[in-house]
C-alpha positions in Angstrom: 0.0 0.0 0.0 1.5 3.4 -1.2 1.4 5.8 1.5 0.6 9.8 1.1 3.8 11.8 2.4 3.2 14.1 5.1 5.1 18.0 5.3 7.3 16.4 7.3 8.4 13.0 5.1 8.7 15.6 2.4 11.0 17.9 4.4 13.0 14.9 4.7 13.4 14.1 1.4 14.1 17.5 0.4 17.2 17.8 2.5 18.5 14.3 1.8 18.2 15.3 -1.4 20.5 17.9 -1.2 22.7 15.9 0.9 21.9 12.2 1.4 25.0 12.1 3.8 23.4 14.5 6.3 23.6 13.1 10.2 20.3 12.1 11.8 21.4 14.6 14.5 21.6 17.5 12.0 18.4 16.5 9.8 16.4 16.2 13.1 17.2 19.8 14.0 16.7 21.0 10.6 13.3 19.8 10.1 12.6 19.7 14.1 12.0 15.8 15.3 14.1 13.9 17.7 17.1 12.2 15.6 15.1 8.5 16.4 12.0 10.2 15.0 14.3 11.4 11.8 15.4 7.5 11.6 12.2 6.0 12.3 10.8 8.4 9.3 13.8 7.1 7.1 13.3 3.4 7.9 9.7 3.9 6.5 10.3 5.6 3.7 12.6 3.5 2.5 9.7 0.0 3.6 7.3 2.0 1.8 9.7 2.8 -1.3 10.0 6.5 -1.1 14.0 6.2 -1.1 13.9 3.2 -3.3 18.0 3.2 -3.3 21.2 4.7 -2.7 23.5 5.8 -5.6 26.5 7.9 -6.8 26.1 10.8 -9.4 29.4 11.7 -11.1 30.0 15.7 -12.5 29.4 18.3 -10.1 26.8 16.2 -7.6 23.6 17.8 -9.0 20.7 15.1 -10.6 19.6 18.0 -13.2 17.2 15.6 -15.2 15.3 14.6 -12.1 14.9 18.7 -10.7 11.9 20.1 -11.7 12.8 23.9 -11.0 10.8 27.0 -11.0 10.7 30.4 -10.2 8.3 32.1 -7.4 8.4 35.8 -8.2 6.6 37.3 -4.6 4.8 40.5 -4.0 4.8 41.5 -0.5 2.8 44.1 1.5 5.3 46.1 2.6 8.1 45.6 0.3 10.8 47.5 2.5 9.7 45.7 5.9 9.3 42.2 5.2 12.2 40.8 6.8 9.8 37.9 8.0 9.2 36.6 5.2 12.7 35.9 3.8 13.7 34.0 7.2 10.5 31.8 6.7 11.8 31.4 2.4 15.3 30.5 4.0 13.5 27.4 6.5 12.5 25.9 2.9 14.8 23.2 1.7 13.6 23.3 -1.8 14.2 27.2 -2.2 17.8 27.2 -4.1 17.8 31.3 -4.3 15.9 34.0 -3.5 16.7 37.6 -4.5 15.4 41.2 -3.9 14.5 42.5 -6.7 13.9 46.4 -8.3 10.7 46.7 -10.4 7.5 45.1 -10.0 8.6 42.0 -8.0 9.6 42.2 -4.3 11.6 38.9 -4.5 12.6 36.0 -7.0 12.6 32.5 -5.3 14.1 29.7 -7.2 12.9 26.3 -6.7 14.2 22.7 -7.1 12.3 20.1 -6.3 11.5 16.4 -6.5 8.3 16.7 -8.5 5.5 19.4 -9.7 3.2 18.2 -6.7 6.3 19.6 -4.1 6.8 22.5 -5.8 3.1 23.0 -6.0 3.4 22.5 -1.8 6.3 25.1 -1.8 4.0 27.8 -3.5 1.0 26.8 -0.9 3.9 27.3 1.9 5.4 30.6 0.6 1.5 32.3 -0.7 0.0 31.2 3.2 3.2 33.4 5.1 2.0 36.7 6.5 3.4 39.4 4.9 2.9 37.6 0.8 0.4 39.8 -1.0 0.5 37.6 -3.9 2.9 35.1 -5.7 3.6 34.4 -9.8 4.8 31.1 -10.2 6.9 29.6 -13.8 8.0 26.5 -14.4 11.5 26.3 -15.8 10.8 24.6 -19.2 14.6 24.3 -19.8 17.9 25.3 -19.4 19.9 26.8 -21.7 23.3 28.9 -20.4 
């Protein structure tokens, strides 16, 4: 029986994603559970084939063709005073950068993520903050410099 992740599987995925190495100590704190819960978690994704396997990626350590990325531009309501909002962007694993930006976007938050449904979860995550009047959201179609 498949299981539906919870926020908190997902957060776990997320980071092991960007470093399957990580101690249970240090992903615990990062995603706030008690390093057995963190292991517990792990042992059950991997039952319920969520991590279906451990492998080594040559080149520079990044699974390109497996990232869906895209790119949150964010409107906040008070565009010089939102300092809330860009410590709550920089508790999301998936965010890869976020800039200020001049013009008619506040910031630019780029996304990487495991599949459309979590970057879908990021933009719920990011548009639900106090202080986000309203989000754009592209998906990076590809890559070409």
């Amino acid at each position: 029986m498949k299981r539906i992740l919870d926020p908190l599987d997902e957060r776990i995925l997320a980071e092991l994603t960007v470093n399957a190495r990580i101690a249970h100590a240090e992903l615990a704190a990062k995603v706030n559970l008690s390093r057995n819960a963190v292991r517990q978690r792990i042992e059950r994704l991997e039952r319920d084939g969520a991590i279906q396997g451990y492998t080594i990626i040559e080149g520079d350590g990044r699974r390109q063709s497996s990232q869906i990325s895209a790119v949150i531009f964010v409107y906040r309501y008070d565009r010089m005073r939102g300092d809330e909002v860009l410590r709550a962007l920089g508790a999301i694993p998936e965010i890869v950068q976020c800039e200020v930006m001049s013009g008619e976007f506040d910031l630019m938050v780029r996304v990487g993520a495991s599949s459309p449904e979590r970057v879908h979860n990021v933009w719920k995550e990011i548009s639900a903050m106090p202080g986000v009047e309203n989000t754009v959201t592209s998906f990076v179609l590809s890559s070409v410099i």
